[in-house]
C-alpha positions as CSV (number, residue, x, y, z in Angstrom):
1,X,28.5,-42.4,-39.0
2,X,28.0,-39.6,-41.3
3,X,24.7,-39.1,-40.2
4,X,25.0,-39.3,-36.4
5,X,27.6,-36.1,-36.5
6,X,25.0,-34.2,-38.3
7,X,22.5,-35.2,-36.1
8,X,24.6,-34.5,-33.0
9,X,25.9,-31.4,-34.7
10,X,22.0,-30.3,-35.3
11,X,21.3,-30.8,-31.4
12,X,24.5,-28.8,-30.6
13,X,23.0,-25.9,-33.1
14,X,19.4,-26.2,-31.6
15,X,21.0,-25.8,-28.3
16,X,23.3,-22.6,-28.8
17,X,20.3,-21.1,-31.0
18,X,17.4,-21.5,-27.7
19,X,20.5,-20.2,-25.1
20,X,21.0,-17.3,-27.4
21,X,17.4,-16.9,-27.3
22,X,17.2,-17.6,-23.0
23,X,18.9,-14.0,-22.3
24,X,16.4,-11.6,-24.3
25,X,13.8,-13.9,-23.1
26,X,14.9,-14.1,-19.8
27,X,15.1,-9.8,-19.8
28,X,11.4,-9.6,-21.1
29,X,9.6,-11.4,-18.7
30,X,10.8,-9.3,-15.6
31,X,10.0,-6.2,-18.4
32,X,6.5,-7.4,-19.2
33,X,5.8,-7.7,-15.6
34,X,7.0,-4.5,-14.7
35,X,5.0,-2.6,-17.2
36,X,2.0,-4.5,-16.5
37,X,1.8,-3.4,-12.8
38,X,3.2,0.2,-14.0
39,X,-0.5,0.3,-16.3
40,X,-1.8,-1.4,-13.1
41,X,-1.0,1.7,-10.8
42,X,-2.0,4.2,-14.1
43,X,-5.1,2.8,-14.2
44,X,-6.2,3.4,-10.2
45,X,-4.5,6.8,-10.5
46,X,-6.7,7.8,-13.6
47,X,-9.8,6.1,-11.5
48,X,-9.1,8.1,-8.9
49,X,-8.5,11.1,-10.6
50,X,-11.8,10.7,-12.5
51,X,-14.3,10.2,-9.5
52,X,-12.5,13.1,-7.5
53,X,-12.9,15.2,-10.8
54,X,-17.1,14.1,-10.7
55,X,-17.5,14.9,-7.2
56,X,-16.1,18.4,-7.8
57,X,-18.5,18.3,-11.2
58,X,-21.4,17.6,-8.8
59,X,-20.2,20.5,-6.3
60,X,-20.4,22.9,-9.2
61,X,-23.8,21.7,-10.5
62,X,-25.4,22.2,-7.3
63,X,-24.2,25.4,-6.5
64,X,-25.0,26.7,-10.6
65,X,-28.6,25.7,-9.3
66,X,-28.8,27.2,-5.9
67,X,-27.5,30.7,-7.8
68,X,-29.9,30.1,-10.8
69,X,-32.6,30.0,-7.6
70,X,-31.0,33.0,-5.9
71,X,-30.8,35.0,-9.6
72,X,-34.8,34.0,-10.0
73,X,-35.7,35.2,-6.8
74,X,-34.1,38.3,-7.3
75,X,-35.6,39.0,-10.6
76,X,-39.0,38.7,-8.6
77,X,-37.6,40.9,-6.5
78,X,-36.9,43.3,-8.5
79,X,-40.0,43.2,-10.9
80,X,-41.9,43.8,-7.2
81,X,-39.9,46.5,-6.4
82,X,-40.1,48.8,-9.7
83,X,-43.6,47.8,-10.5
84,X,-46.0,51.1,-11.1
85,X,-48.2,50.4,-8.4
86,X,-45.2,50.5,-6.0
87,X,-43.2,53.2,-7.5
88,X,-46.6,55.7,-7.9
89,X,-47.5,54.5,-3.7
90,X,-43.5,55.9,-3.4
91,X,-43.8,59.1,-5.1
92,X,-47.2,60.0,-3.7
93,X,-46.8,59.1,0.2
94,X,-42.8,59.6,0.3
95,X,-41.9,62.2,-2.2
96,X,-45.7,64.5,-2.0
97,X,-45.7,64.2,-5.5
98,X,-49.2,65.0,-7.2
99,X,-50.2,64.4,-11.1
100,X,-50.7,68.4,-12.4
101,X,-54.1,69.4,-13.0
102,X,-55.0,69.9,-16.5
103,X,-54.7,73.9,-16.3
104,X,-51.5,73.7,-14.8
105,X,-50.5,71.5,-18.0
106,X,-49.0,74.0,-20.8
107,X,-47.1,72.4,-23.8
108,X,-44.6,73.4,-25.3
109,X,-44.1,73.6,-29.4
110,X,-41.3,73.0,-31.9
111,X,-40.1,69.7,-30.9
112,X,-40.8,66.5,-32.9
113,X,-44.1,66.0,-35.2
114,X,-46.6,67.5,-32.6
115,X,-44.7,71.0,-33.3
């Protein structure tokens, strides 16, 4: 008889150990589950986030080309604009300017290694 009380007192044990157990377990799943759709939500958010974030990186890269287009068409505009040809045309037709003849030239001494 001995042994059946232990026996039955090792069931009765066994039993109050995995009800003791049931709560916390019992509070976990529900917890699990919760954060798992809480990551689930995190996770579309940050996809989201990230392709909105690449469009606007795409925006930016195409305009940074159209003004590298703009800035090379205006160099070439420029360069045309102040070449020698262009600016000699300009001072001759425009401004009546003339070179000096080469008696009209007098220099001047003192100044630098030529004086």
């Amino acid at each position: 008889m001995l042994g059946k009380k232990q026996r039955s007192t090792n069931k009765k044990n066994y039993v109050a150990e995995v009800e003791a157990v049931a709560p916390i377990g019992g509070l976990a799943v529900p917890l699990l589950i919760l954060l798992v759709l809480v990551s689930c939500i995190a996770v579309v958010q940050s996809s989201h986030k990230s392709r909105k974030l690449f469009g606007q990186l795409q925006d930016l890269r195409r305009e940074a080309m159209l003004l590298e287009e703009d800035w090379g068409r205006l160099l070439l505009e420029q360069s045309t604009w102040a070449s020698p040809d262009r600016v000699q045309d300009m001072a001759v037709q425009k401004l009546k300017m003339q070179a000096p003849k080469a008696r009209e030239v007098k220099m001047v001494g003192g100044y630098g290694k030529a004086g």
